[in-house]
C-alpha positions, 0 to 999 in steps of 0.5 A: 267605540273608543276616544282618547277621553273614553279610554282616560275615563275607563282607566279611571272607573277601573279602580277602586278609589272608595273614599279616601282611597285614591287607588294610584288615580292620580299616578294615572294622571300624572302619567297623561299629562307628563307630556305637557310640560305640568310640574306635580307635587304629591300633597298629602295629608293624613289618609287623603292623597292630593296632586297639584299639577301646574304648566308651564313649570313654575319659573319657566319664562311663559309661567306669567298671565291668568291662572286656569285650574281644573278641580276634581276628586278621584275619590267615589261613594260605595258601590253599595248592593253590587246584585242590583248593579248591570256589570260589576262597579268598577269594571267599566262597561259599554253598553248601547254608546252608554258608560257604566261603572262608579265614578263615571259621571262623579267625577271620573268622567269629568277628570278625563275630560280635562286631561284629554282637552288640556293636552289637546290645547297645550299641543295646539297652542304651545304659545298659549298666556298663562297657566292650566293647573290641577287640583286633584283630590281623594277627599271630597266624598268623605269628611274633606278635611285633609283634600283641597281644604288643605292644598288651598291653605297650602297654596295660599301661604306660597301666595299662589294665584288662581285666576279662573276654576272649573269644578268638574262636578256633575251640573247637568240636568236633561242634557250636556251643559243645559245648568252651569254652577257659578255660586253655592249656598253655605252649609251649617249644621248644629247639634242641640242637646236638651236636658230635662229630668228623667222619670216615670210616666206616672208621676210626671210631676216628678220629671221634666220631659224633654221632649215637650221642651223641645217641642216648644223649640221645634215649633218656632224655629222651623216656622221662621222664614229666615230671608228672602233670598236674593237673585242669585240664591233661594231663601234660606233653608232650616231643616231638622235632620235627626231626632233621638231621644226615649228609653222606654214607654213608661220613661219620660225621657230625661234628654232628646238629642236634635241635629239640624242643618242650614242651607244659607245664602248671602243674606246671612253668614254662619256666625248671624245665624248661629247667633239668631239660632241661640236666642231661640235655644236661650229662649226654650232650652234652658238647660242644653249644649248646642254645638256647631259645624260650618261646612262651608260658606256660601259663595257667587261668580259675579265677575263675567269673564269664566261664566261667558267663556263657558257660556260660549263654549257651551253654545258653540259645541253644544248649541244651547243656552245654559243656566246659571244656577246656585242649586245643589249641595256644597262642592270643593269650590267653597274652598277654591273661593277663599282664593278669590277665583272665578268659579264655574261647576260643569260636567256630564248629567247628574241623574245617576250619581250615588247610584248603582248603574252610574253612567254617562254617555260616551258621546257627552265625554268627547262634548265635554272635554270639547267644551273644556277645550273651548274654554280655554281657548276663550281665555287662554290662547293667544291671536296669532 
């Protein structure tokens, strides 16, 4: 059993690029696509390796029309307990026309995939308009502060544009492209400290719980329904993360610390909620610290043209109707969004990611690069 996309994706999963570690991934990637024409610059900062890859070559004559970037991370989570995985993590193994091993379905799977339909379309249609690029990165697992966060900020003071992206995270449900993404909610999260007075139990009088100020806090802030939603995103979500507080039984604790997190959509930005959220600390907290990080702002595809030609692409090598969906947790695409692209999250069945014995299946790596393939030929070829 074997495909140009299967031996890509074995390559990959063979090496141990826990994040940050990009474990020469990229180098790999470099060394498939030499033979079409891309133009690679190492973007690097701090830990984190980044490549942007663009063909034609900047300068070249057919370097004008629509920009198509494939995103993706060559970065994966920890194996974790490597006595309950089938075959080691990160040698990949076949079994039943199945691909086990870390990263096969987040994102090596999907990385392989673009590389075997961009080099299969470049060949096919060597006059083809515009530009297939690649954003690669060893920092999404992990902190993402050094990945596409920067290479965008980057790429945006050259003013280079970005037309179309196609995320490769792992959208798929039940079967290949039953869900696509074209939108995620936003993601803030927020640290509160209360500060009461320490004591002991038998002289409450003498103290000020905290805990019981918090409870007041806590009672109203997560009966709150915050909005509606919209058609394209569900209402806005508080959730109280982490609870820390107490010393021992016969201490009334003199601080409680509280962690909280918003999954927002477009009814509000970060800095509404932040604010509606202080009122509530003002109100029941009167001596606190709350501090605040936006992970990401929610963003939406409203223009049509990428979400049909996935649409058709889908339909055509896959036979099905897919869904569009704004589910799920942040991706990388809330960085490419500042651009003002199109963006589209496709790729293998998510139901084993993060998971030991992470896999996909052989034949949906050959239908995705497939319909990676078709996408392209959607926006990008030309009639002769």
């Amino acid at each position: 059993m074997t495909s140009t996309t299967l031996d890509i994706a074995k390559e990959l999963i063979a090496r141990q690029s826990v994040t940050p570690e990009d474990a020469d991934c990229q180098k790999t990637i470099q060394a498939l696509l030499a033979d079409s024409n891309f133009y690679f610059e190492e973007m690097n900062f701090a830990d984190t390796k980044n490549l942007w890859a663009i063909s034609p070559s900047p300068g070249s004559k057919n370097d004008t029309g629509p920009v198509f970037l494939f995103a993706g991370h060559t970065d994966v989570v920890p194996p974790g307990n490597l006595d309950k995985w089938n075959s080691p993590p990160f040698e990949p193994t076949i079994k039943n026309g199945v691909l086990f091993g870390r990263g096969a379905a987040d994102m090596k799977g999907s990385i392989a995939a673009m590389i075997s339909a961009t080099n299969r379309f470049i060949k096919n249609n060597p006059a083809h308009q515009g530009s297939i690029a690649f954003l690669i990165t060893s920092d999404e697992e992990g902190p993402f502060i050094n990945g596409t966060i920067k290479v965008i900020e980057e790429l945006q003071k050259r003013k280079q544009r970005i037309d179309y992206a196609l995320v490769g995270e792992p959208s798929s449900t039940a079967e290949l492209g039953d869900v696509i993404k074209i939108g995620r909610r936003g993601s803030l999260t927020g640290w509160l400290k209360i500060h009461g007075i320490q004591g002991h139990v038998a002289y409450p009088h003498l103290a000020e719980n905290a805990i019981h100020t918090a409870a007041y806090f806590l009672e109203e802030v997560t009966k709150i329904e915050w909005d509606k939603g919209n058609e394209n995103f569900p209402p806005t979500s508080l959730q109280i993360t982490n609870i820390k507080a107490g010393e021992a039984s016969n201490v009334i604790p003199g601080e409680i610390d509280i962690e909280f997190n918003f999954r927002f959509s477009t009814e509000f930005t970060a800095m509404q909620l932040r604010d509606r959220m202080t009122t509530f600390v003002n109100k029941h907290c009167k001596n606190s610290d709350l501090e605040w990080k936006l992970n990401g702002e929610p963003f939406i595809t409203e223009s049509l043209q990428l979400i049909n030609a996935t649409s058709d692409a889908i339909m055509k090598v896959c036979g099905i109707e897919t869904s569009k969906q704004t589910s799920g947790g942040t991706s990388d695409g809330r960085f490419i969004a500042k651009t003002g692209a199109q963006i589209v999250e496709l790729g293998p069945i998510n139901s084993s990611i993060h998971q030991v014995n992470e896999f996909v299946s052989v034949e949906d790596l050959d239908r995705l690069s497939d319909i990676y393939y078709q996408i392209l030929v959607n926006l990008l070829a030309t009639s002769e």
